[in-house]
Each structure stands twice: as C-alpha cells, then as structure tokens.
C-alpha positions in Angstrom: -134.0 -24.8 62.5 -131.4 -27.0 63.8 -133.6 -28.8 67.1 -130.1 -30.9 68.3 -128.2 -27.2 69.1 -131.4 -26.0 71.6 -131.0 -26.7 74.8 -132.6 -29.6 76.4 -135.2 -27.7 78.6 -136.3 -26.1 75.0 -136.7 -29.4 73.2 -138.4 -30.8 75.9 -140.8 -27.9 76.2 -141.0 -27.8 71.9 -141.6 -31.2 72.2 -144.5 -31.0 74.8 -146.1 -28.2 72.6 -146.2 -30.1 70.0 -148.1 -33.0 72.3 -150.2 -30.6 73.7 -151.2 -29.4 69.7 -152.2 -33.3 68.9 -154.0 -33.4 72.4 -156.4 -30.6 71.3 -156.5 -31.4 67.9 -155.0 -28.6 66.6 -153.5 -29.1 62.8 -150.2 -26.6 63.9 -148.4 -26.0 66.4 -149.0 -22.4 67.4 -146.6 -20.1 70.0 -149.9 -20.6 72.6 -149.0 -24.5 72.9 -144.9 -23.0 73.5 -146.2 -20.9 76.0 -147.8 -23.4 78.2 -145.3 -25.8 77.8 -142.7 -23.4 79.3 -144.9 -22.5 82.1 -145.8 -25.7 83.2 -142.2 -27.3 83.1 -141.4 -28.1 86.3 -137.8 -27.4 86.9 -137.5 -24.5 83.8 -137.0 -20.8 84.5 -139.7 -19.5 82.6 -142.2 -19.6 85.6 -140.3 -18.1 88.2 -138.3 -15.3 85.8 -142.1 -13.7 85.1 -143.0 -14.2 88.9 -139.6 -12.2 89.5 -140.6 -9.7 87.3 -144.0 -9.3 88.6 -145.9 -11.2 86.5 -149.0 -12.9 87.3 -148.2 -16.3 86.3 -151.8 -18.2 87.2 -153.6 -15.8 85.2 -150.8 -16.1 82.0 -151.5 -19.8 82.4 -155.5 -19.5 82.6 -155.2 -17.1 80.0 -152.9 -19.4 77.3 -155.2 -22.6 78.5 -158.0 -20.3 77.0 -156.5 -18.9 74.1 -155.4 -22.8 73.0 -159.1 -24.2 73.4 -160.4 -21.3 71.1 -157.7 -22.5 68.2 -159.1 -24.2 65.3 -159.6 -27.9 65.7 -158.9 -30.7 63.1 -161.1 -33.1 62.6 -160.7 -36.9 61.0 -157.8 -39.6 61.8 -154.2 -39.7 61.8 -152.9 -37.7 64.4 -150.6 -35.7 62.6 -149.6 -31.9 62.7 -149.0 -29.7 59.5 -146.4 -27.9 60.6 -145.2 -24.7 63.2 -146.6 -21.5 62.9 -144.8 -18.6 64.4 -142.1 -20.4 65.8 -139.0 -20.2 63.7 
C-alpha cells in the first residue's frame, strides 16, 4: 500500500488511528481506530456525509469509542504496533 498517493485527510486520519491504537494499547491497528479517526477529524467529510445520509453520528462515535475499549490490550514496554488488520 503505497501511503504517499492517499490523500492528505486519509494519512492524517491513518495516522491518528494508528495513535489512537498505541493510546489504548492495542498491539494492531484495527478498522475501529480508522473509524474514529474519520469521525472526529475536524474539517473531513466523513461526519457530515453520514449526517446527510441520516446517520446518527453521536451514537456511531459512542458506539466505535466502545467497540475500541473492548479490543485486546498489550501489555509490557515499547510502544510499538504489529501491524494493520483489515485495512489494506
């Protein structure tokens, strides 16, 4: 997967999921922490596009913020991620 030809709102947002993996200590970084990270950018579409269409975008969010905090958690030192899983 080539990261440079994404745009720069996805890097952004794969690079906040990634941040938001180490933050919960979670050893991968799993298409929950993509999620949030598009829903909480600030200026991205993703938000506002499932608002449009109906969606009930606190709930998505309450409902990721969950789904994250029930993922496996690594314990020990190093701060390091093994990899993506389901993205790609």
């Amino acid at each position: 997967m080539r990261f440079d030809k994404f745009t720069t709102k996805l890097q952004q947002a794969l690079a906040d999921a990634q941040s938001l993996a180490l933050g919960n200590d979670n050893g991968f970084v799993e298409p929950q922490h993509l999620l949030a990270s598009l829903l909480s950018q600030e200026d991205g579409g993703t938000a506002s596009l499932l608002a449009r269409a109906g969606g009930n975008v606190p709930a998505l969010k309450a409902a990721t913020d969950q789904r994250i905090a029930r993922l496996p958690k690594v314990k020990g030192e190093g701060g390091e991620l093994s990899g993506w899983r389901g993205v790609g």
